[in-house]
C-alpha positions as CSV (number, residue, x, y, z in Angstrom):
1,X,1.7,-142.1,13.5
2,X,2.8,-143.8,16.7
3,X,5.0,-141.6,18.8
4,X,6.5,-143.2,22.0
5,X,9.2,-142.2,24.5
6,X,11.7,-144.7,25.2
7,X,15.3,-145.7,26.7
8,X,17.5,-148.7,25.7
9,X,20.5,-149.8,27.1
10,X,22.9,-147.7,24.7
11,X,21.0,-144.6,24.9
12,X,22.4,-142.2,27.7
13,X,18.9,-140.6,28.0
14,X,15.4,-141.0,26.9
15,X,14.7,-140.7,23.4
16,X,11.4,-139.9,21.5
17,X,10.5,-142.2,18.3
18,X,7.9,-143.7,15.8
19,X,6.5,-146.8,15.8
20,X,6.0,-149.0,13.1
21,X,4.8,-152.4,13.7
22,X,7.0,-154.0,16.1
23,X,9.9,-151.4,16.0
24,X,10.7,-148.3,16.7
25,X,12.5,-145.6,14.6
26,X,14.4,-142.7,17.0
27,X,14.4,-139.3,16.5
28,X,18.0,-136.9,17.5
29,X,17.9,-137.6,21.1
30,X,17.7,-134.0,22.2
31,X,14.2,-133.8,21.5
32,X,11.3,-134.4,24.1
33,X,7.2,-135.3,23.1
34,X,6.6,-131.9,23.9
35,X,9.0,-130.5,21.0
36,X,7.5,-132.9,18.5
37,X,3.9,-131.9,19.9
38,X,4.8,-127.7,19.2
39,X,6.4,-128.8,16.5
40,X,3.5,-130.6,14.7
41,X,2.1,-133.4,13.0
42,X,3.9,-132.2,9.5
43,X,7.3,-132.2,11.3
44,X,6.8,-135.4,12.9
45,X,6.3,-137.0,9.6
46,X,9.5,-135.4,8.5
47,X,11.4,-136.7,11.4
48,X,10.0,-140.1,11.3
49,X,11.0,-139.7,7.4
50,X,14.6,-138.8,8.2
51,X,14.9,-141.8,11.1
52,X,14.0,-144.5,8.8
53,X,16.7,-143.4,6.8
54,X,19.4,-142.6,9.3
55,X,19.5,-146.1,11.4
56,X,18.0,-149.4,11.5
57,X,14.9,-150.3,13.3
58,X,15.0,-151.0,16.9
59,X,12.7,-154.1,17.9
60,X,10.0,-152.7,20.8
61,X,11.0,-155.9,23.0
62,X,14.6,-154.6,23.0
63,X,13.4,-150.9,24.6
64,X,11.8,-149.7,27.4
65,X,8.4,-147.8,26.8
66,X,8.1,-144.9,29.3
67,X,5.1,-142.4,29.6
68,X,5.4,-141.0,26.4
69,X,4.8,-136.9,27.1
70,X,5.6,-135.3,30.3
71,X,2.6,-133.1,30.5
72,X,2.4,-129.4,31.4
73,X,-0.3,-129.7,33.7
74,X,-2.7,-132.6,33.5
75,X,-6.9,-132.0,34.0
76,X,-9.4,-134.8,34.1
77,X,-12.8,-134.0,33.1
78,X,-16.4,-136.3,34.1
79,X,-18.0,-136.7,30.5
80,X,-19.9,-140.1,31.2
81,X,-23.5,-139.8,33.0
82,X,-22.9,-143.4,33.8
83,X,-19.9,-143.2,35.6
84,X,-21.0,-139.5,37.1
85,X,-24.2,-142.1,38.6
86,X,-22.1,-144.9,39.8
87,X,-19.3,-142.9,41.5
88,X,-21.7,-140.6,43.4
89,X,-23.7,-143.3,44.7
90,X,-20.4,-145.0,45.9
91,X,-18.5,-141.9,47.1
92,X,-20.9,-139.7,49.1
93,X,-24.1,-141.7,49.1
94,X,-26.3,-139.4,46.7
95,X,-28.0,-140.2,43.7
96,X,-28.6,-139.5,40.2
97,X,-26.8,-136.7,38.0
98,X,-26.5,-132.9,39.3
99,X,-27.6,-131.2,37.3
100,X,-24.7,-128.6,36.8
101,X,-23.3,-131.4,35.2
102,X,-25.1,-131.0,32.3
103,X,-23.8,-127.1,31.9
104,X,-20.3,-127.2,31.5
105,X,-17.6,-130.6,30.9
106,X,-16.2,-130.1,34.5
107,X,-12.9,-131.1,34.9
108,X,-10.2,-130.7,37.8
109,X,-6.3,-130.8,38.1
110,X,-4.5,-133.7,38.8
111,X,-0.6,-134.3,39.7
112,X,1.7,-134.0,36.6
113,X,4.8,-134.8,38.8
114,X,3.7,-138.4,39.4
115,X,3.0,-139.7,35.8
116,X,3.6,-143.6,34.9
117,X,4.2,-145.2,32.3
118,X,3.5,-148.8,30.3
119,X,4.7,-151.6,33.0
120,X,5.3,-149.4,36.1
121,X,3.8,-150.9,39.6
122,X,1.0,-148.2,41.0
123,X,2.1,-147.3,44.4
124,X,-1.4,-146.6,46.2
125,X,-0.8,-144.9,49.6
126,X,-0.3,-147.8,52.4
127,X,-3.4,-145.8,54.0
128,X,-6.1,-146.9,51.0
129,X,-7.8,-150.6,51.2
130,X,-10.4,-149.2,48.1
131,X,-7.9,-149.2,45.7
132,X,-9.4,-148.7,42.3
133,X,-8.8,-147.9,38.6
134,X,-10.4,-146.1,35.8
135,X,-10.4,-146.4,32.1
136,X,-10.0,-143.0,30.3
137,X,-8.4,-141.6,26.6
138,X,-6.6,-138.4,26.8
139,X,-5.8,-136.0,24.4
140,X,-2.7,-134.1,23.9
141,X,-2.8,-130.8,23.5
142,X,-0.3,-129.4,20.4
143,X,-0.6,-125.4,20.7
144,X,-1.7,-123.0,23.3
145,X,-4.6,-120.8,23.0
146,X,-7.3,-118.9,25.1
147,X,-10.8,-118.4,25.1
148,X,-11.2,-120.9,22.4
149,X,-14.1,-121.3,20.2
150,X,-14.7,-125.5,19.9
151,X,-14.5,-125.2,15.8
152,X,-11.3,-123.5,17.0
153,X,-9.9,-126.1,19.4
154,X,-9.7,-129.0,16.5
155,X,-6.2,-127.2,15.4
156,X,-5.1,-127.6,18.7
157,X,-5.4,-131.4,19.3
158,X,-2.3,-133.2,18.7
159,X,-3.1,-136.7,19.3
160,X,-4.3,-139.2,21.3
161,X,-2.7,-141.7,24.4
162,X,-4.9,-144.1,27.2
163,X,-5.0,-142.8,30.6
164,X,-5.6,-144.9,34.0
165,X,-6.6,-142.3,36.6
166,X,-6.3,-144.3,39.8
167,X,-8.4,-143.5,42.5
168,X,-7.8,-144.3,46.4
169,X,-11.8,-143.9,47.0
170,X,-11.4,-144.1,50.8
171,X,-9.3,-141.2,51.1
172,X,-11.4,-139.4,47.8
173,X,-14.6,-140.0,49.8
174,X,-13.3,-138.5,53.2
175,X,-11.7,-135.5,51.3
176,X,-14.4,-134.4,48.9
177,X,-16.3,-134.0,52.4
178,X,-14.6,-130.9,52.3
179,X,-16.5,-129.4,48.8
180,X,-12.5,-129.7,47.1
181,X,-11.2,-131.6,44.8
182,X,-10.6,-135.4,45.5
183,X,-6.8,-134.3,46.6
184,X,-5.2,-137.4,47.9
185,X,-7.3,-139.8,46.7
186,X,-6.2,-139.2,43.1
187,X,-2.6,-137.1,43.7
188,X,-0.8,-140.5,43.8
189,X,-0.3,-141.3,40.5
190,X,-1.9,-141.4,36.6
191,X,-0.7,-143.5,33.7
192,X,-0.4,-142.3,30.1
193,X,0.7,-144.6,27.4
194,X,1.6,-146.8,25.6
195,X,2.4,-143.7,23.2
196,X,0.6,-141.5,21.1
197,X,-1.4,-142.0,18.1
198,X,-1.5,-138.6,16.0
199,X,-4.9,-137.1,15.7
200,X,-4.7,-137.4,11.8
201,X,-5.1,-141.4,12.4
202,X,-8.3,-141.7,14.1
203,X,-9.8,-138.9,11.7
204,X,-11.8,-141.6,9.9
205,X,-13.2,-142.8,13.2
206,X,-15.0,-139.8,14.1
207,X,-18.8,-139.6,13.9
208,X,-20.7,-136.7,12.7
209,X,-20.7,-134.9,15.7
210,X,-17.1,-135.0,15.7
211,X,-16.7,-138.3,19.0
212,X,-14.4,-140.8,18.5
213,X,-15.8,-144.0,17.7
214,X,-13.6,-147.0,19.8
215,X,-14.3,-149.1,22.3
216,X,-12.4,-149.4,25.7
217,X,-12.3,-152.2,27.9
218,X,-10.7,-152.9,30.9
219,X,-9.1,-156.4,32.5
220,X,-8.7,-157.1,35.7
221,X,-5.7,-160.1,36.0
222,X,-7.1,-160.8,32.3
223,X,-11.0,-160.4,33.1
224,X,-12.8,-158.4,31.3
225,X,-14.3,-156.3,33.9
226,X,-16.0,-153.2,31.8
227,X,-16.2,-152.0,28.2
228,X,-17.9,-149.1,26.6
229,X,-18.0,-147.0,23.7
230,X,-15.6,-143.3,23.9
231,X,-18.5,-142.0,21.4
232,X,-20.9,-142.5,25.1
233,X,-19.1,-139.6,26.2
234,X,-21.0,-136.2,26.6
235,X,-18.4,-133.2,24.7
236,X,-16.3,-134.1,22.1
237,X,-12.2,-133.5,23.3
238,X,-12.5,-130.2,21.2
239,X,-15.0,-128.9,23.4
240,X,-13.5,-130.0,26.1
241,X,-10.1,-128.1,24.9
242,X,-12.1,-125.2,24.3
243,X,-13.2,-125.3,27.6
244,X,-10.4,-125.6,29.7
245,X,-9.2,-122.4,28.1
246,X,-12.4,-120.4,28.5
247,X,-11.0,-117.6,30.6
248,X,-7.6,-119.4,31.3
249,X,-5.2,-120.7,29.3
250,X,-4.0,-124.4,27.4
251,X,-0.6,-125.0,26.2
252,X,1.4,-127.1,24.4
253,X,2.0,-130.4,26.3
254,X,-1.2,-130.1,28.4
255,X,-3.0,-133.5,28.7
256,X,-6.7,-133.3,28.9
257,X,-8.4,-136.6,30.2
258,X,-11.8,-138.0,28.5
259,X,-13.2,-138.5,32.2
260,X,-13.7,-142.3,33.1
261,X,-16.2,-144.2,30.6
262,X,-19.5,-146.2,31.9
263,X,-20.5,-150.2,31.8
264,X,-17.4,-151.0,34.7
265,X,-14.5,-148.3,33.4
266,X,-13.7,-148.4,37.0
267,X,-14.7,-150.6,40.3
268,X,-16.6,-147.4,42.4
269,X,-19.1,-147.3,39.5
270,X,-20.1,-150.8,40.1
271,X,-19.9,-150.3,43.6
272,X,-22.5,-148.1,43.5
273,X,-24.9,-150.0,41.4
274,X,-24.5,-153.4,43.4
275,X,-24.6,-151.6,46.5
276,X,-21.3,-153.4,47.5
277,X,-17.8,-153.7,47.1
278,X,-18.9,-155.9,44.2
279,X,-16.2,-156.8,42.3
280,X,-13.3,-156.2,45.4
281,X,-10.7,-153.3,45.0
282,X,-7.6,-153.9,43.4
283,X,-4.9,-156.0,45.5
284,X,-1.0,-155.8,45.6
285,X,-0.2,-157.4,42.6
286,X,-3.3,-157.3,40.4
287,X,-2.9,-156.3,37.1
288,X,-4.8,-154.1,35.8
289,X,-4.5,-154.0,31.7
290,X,-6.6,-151.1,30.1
291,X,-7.1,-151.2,25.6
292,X,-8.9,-148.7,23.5
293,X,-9.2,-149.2,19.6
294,X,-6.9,-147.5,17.8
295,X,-4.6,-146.3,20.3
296,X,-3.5,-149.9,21.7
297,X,-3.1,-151.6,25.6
298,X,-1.2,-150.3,28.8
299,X,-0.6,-152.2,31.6
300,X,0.3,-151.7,35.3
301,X,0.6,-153.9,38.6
302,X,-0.7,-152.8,42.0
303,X,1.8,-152.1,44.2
304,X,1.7,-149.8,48.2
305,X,3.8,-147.0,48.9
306,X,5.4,-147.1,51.9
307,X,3.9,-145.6,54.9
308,X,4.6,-141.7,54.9
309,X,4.8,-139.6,58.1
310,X,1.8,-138.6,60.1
311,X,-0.3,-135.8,59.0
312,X,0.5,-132.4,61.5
313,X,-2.5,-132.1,63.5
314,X,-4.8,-129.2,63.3
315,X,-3.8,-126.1,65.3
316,X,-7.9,-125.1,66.5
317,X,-8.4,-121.6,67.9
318,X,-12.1,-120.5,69.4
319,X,-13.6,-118.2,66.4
320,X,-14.3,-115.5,69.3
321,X,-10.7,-115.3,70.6
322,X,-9.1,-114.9,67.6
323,X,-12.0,-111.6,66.7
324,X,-11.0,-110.8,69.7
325,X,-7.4,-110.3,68.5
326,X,-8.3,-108.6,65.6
327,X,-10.0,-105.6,67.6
């Protein structure tokens, strides 16, 4: 199934529904994605069972589609050596793959409080000129769980939604100089959408080490400007569940992202191969349209924040005066 969040002009809030074709079937409005998600794929099917036979079809041109899940937390993981290459090279100058990459799918958290949906403008912060996108599938997690063995983890994948993971790689690369997280260069914003696509349909696309077989691409103001295969990727989203909830915790709701793909899923990749800011960042207005097989397309238009207020400057103290205090 198809499960989107949307509002329409008679509907007092959002509402959560199937899609099927070119309409959409609601489910009772007091349910949210995450409900469904806890709920199940069998209970979705009964509810999309009862819809079609409570009400008529709504067209999709007649609603508006809005990020389909608000996620409990969101963490983006770097499972394509291609893109790990690229990036680097751009971002701090250095080359190749560390190798700690290859022990563990490393991931970080990123800002569920700023999550967009299908058609929403991106507002970069005024400060970035390397504005930048990057072409990623997510996967929703259904129930939570710790210490998860992978074989494990496949119960607790729900489904399946696109996720752009914009990137202000000015701000990222004078950050990360700080050995963190890239903070402010990614807070900004991340789009899921167009909806979800329940894990049980893209079971026949999965190869025998358990990837998912689709392609991605990315357009640039209708250009194709990268494309690759999700199978590329290094750990499967069940290992990458399992993972995140090795000595933590995953929950219901939690959206895991694939990490950007290779071959152009975003501009600092290419950057770093050509050495340049070959193709340019995004500009005010571009739009930026990403599509992966078997989920379908999600689109946005580059917008800038306004400007925010200045950053409170650093209170230094001399490292002897303050031991100096402490005696």
């Amino acid at each position: 199934m198809r499960l989107a969040t949307f509002t329409a002009p008679d509907l007092l809030t959002p509402c959560v529904g199937v899609v099927e074709d070119e309409t959409v079937l609601a489910f009772p409005e007091d349910l949210t994605m995450r409900d469904v998600a806890a709920a199940g794929v069998d209970a979705a099917v009964r509810l999309a069972e009862a819809a079609r036979g409570r009400e008529p079809a709504r067209p999709l041109s007649s609603v508006r589609l809005l990020a389909p899940l608000e996620p409990a937390s969101v963490r983006d993981f770097v499972t394509f050596e291609e893109h790990v290459d690229g990036v680097r090279r751009s971002v701090d100058g250095s080359a190749g793959v560390p190798d700690a990459w290859y022990d563990a799918p490393t991931f970080y958290f990123t800002n569920p409080h700023t999550i967009l949906g299908p058609d929403e403008d991106v507002p970069f912060p005024a400060a970035c000129r390397a504005r930048d996108f990057e072409l990623e599938v997510a996967v929703v997690v259904g129930a939570p769980g710790t210490s998860l063995g992978v074989d494990e983890a496949r119960d607790h994948v729900f489904g399946y939604t696109i996720m752009n993971d914009w990137s202000a790689r000015d701000l990222q690369s004078r950050e990360m100089q700080v050995r963190l997280g890239p903070a402010k260069g990614k807070d900004f914003a991340t789009t899921l959408g167009p909806w979800i696509v329940t894990a049980d349909e893209l079971d026949h696309r999965r190869d025998a080490d358990g990837f998912l077989d689709l392609w991605c691409s990315v357009e640039v103001n209708g250009v194709e400007l990268g494309r690759d295969l999700l199978a590329n990727a290094g750990w499967t989203f069940e290992a990458m569940i399992a993972y995140a909830s090795r000595d933590g915790r995953v929950e219901c709701g939690d959206v895991l992202g694939s990490g950007t793909v290779g071959n152009g899923g975003c501009l600092a990749e290419l950057w770093g191969r050509h050495g340049s800011q070959a193709p340019p960042p995004l500009q005010p207005g571009d739009l930026v349209t990403l599509t992966v097989e078997g989920i379908g397309s999600v689109s946005n238009r580059v917008a800038v924040a306004d400007p925010p207020p200045p950053v409170a400057p650093v209170r230094r103290r001399d490292p002897a005066a303050a031991r100096q205090v402490l005696r």
